[in-house]
N, C-alpha and C positions, 0 to 999 in steps of 0.2 A: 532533595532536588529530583525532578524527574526529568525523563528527554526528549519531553514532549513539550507542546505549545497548551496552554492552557485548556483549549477547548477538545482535548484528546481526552479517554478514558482514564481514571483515579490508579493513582499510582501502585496500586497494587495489578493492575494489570500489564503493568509496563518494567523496564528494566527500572535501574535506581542508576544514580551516576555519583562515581567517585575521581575525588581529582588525588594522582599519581598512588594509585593503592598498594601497585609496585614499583621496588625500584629497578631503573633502569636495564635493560637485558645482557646476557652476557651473548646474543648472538650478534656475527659481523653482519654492516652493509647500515643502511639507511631506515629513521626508526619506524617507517611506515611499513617497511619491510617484514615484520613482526611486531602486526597491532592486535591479533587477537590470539590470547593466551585461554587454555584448560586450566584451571584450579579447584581445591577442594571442594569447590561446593557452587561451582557453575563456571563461566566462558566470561573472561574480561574481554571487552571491544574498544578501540582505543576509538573517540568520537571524533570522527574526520569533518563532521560539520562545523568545531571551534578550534581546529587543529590548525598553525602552530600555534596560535594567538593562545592556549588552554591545552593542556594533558590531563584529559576526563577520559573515565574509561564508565561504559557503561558495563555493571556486574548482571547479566542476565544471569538467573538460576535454573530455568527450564528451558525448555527447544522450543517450549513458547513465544518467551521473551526473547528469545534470539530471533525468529519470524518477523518479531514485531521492532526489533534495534535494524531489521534488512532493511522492513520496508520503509521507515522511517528516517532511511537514509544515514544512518548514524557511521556507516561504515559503508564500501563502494569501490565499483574493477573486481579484483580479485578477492577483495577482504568478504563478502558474501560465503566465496565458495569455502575460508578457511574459518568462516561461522558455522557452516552449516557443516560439514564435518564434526566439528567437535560440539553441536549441538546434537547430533546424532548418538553422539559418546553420554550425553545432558537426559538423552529420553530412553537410553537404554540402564542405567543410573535409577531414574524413576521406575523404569519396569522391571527392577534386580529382583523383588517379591513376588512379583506378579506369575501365575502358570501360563503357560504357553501359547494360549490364545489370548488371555489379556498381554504379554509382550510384545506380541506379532499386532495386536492391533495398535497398540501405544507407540512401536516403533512406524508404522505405516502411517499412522497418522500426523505424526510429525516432522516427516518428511514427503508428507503432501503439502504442509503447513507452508515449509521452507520453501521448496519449489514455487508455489502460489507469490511468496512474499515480492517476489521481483521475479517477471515470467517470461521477462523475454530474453535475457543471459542465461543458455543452456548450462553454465557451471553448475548451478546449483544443483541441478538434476544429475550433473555426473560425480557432484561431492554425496547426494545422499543414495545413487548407486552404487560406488564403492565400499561403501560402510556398510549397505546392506548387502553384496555381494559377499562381504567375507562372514558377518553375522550366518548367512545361507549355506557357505560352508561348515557352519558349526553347528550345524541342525543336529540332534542326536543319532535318527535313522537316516543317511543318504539315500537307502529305497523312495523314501517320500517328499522329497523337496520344496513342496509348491505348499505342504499342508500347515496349516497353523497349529493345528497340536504338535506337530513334530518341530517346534521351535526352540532355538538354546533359551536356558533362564537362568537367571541368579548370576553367580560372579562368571560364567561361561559367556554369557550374554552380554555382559559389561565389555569383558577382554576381547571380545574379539570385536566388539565396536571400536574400541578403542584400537586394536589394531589395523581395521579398517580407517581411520582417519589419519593413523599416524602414515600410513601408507600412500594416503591421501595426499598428504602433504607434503610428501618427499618425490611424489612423483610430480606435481604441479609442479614444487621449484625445480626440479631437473628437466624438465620440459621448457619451462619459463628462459634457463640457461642455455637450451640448445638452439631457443627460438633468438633470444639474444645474439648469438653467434651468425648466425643467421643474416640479420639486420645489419650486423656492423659489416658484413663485408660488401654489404649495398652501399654504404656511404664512405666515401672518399676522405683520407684526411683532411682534417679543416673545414669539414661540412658545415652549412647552416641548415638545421633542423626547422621544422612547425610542426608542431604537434599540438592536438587538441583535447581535454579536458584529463583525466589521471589515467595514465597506462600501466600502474603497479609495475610489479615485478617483469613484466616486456619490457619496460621505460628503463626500470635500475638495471637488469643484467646486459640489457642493449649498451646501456653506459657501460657497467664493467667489461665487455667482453672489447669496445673500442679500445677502453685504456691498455688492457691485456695487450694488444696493439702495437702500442706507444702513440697512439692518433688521440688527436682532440676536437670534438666537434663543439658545436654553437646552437644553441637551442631557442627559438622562439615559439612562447606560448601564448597560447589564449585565455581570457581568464575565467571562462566557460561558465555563463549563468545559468542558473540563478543561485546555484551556491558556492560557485568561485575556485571549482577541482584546479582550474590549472593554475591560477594564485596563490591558491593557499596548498596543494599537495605536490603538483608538478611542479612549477615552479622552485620551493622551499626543498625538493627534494631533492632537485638538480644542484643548487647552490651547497646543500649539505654534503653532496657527492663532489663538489669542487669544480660544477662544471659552468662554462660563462652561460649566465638566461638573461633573457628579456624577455618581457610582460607585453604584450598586447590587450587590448580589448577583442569580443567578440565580433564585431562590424568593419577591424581592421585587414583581418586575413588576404581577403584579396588585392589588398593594396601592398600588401605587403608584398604578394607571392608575383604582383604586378613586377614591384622594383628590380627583378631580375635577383637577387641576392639570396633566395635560397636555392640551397640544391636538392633539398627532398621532402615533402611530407609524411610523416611518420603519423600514425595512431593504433591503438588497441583496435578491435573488434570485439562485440559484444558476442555476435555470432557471425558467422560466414556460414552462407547458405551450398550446396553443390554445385550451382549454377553461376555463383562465383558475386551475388550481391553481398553489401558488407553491412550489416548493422551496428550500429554504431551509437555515441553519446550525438543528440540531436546538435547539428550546427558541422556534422563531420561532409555530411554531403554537398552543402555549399563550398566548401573550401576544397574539398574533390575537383568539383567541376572545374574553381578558380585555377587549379593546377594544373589540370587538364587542356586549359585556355591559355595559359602561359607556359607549358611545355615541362613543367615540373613534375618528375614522377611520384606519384602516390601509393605509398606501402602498409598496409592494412595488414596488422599483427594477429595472428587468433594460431591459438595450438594446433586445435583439429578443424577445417570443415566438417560441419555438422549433416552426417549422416541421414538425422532424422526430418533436415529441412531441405528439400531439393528444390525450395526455390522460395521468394521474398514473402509469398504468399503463405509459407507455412511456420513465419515465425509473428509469436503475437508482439506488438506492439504495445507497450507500458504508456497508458497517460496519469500522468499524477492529476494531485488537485491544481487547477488554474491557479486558485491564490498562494501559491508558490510564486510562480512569477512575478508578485507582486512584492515580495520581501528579497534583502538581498544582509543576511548576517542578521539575520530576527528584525530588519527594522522596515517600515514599509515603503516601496519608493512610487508607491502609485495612490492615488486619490480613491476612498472605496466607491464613487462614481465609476469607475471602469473594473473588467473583470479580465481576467487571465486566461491563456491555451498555453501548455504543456507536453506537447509529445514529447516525451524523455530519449526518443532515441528516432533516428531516420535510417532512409537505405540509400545506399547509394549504387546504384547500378554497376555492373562489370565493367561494362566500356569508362570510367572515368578511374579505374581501376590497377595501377602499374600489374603489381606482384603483391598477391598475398603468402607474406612469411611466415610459413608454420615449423614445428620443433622437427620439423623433418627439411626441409630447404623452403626455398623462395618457388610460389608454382605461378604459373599465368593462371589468373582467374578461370580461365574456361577450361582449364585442364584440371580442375581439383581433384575429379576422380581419383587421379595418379597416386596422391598423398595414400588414401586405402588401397591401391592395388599392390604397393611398397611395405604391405605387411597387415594382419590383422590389428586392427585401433581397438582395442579393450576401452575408453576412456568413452566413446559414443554411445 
């Protein structure tokens, strides 16, 4: 079986998919929480496109096939940046034989690969700069840093990728934890929540740090098309966590945020700019405005303001293929007389903006400066 649609490249260029290859984890919390695993001989990614309905994991072998499980959506939110991490561990593996200029290009190369795979969520870029940042520490000469002969190889090269991601990974969820902490003291016991398409690990530790509490909030979600993140992941992973949801449709938001009965919109951010725009999963900026319009505040979650974008204009925009829109769970809901538009992600302006929550506190959009002047952000 492969994880593509028929008309994609022969399965040798793609991951392969296996259904439950592992058994169950022994880490706590929610099982989306820990979908992509390192094993002997490449990166399990658990498939968030038939996920709950199926536990398929796609076995990518190479940092190729991880590139190519991103862009194909097979995993999504945060599961990218904990692909490409240990895909980083996958091409330094590959280049154990290699001398020092073939390792140094084999690792550069596929984490230009990953980055490309989904370009407008800066994580990626900061999961395959920490793996190369500590690989850089293990050069042989520190005199020459920058040079490709003076690159680690063989099992030196391995270990310290692999320490780079393990590091990776421990700093995401404790950042993830602080951002959580964060969120819950914006919302009041017995909140009603809206949130929009899958917030990972923002979404669960925001849950846990409420319960931490003893508070219980109320979530409504959207069912976010055209593949159904907050049905099939937010949703399903609120209920797994015990917490009350209801399903909306995409087109109901406003009417909802109308009824008076929420008290806050909550969602991830893809990226947040300096300037204090929020990118986001496409469909976040119209329900922005709606709350804006009904007096409802809007909190837009992202670790760090991104340093490298000071303003809307300097983050790229993702359009996938149109006929996506066209299918919704592999089957098609539109006639091939019409064709499809897909920007996968929108901005939504400052002003319709409450507070963006980062692993440092809650800041006013137009203050994000503050977050970096409150200490050097290694993670930009």
């Amino acid at each position: 079986m492969t994880l593509s649609q028929p008309t994609d490249p022969p399965l040798g260029d793609r991951p392969r998919a296996e259904a439950e290859p592992v058994p169950p984890g022994e880490e706590p919390g929610p099982v989306l929480a820990h979908s992509v695993r390192l094993v002997d001989d490449g990166v399990l990614i658990l498939d968030r496109r038939v996920f709950p309905f199926e536990r398929r994991w796609a076995h990518c072998r190479t940092a190729e096939e991880v590139a190519v499980a991103i862009k194909d959506m097979v995993t999504q939110s945060s599961g990218p940046y904990f692909a490409a991490l240990w895909a980083m561990v996958l091409a330094a593996r590959a280049a154990r034989g290699l001398d020092a200029a073939g390792a140094h290009a084999t690792l550069h190369g596929a984490g230009r690969a990953l980055v490309a795979s989904r370009p407008t969520n800066d994580a990626l870029g900061k999961a395959v700069a920490l793996v190369s940042a500590e690989v850089a520490a293990a050069r042989p000469d520190p005199r020459h840093p920058a040079a490709p002969a003076n690159f680690p190889t063989g099992d030196a090269l391995v270990e310290a990728a692999a320490r780079g991601a393990r590091a990776g990974d421990v700093e995401y969820r404790s950042r993830s934890r602080a951002l959580g902490e964060h969120t819950a003291e914006l919302l009041p016991d017995g909140a009603t929540v809206l949130t929009h398409c899958w917030a990972d690990l923002y979404l669960t530790e925001t849950v846990a740090a409420i319960g931490r509490r003893g508070h219980t909030v109320r979530f409504v979600c959207t069912e976010t098309r055209p593949y159904l993140q907050g049905a099939r992941l937010t949703a399903e992973t609120l209920a797994e966590m015990g917490v009350d949801v209801t399903l909306i449709t995409d087109g109901m938001g406003a009417a909802v945020l109308s009824a008076g009965s929420v008290d806050a919109l909550v969602t991830a951010a893809d990226r947040v700019t300096m300037d204090g725009h929020v990118v986001n999963k496409v469909g976040t900026l119209g329900l922005a405005v709606a709350a804006r319009a009904f007096d409802v505040p809007f909190y837009a979650q992202v670790q760090t303001p991104d340093l490298g974008a000071p303003g809307a204009a300097d983050v790229p925009i993702e359009y996938r293929d149109g006929d996506e829109v066209l299918h919704t769970l592999g089957r098609r809901t539109a006639s091939h007389r019409v064709r499809g538009h897909y920007p996968a992600f929108d901005v939504t302006p400052p002003r319709f903006v409450t507070r963006v929550v980062t692993d440092r506190g809650a800041l006013d959009p137009g203050l994000l400066a503050d977050y970096h002047r409150d200490g050097e952000d290694t993670s930009s």
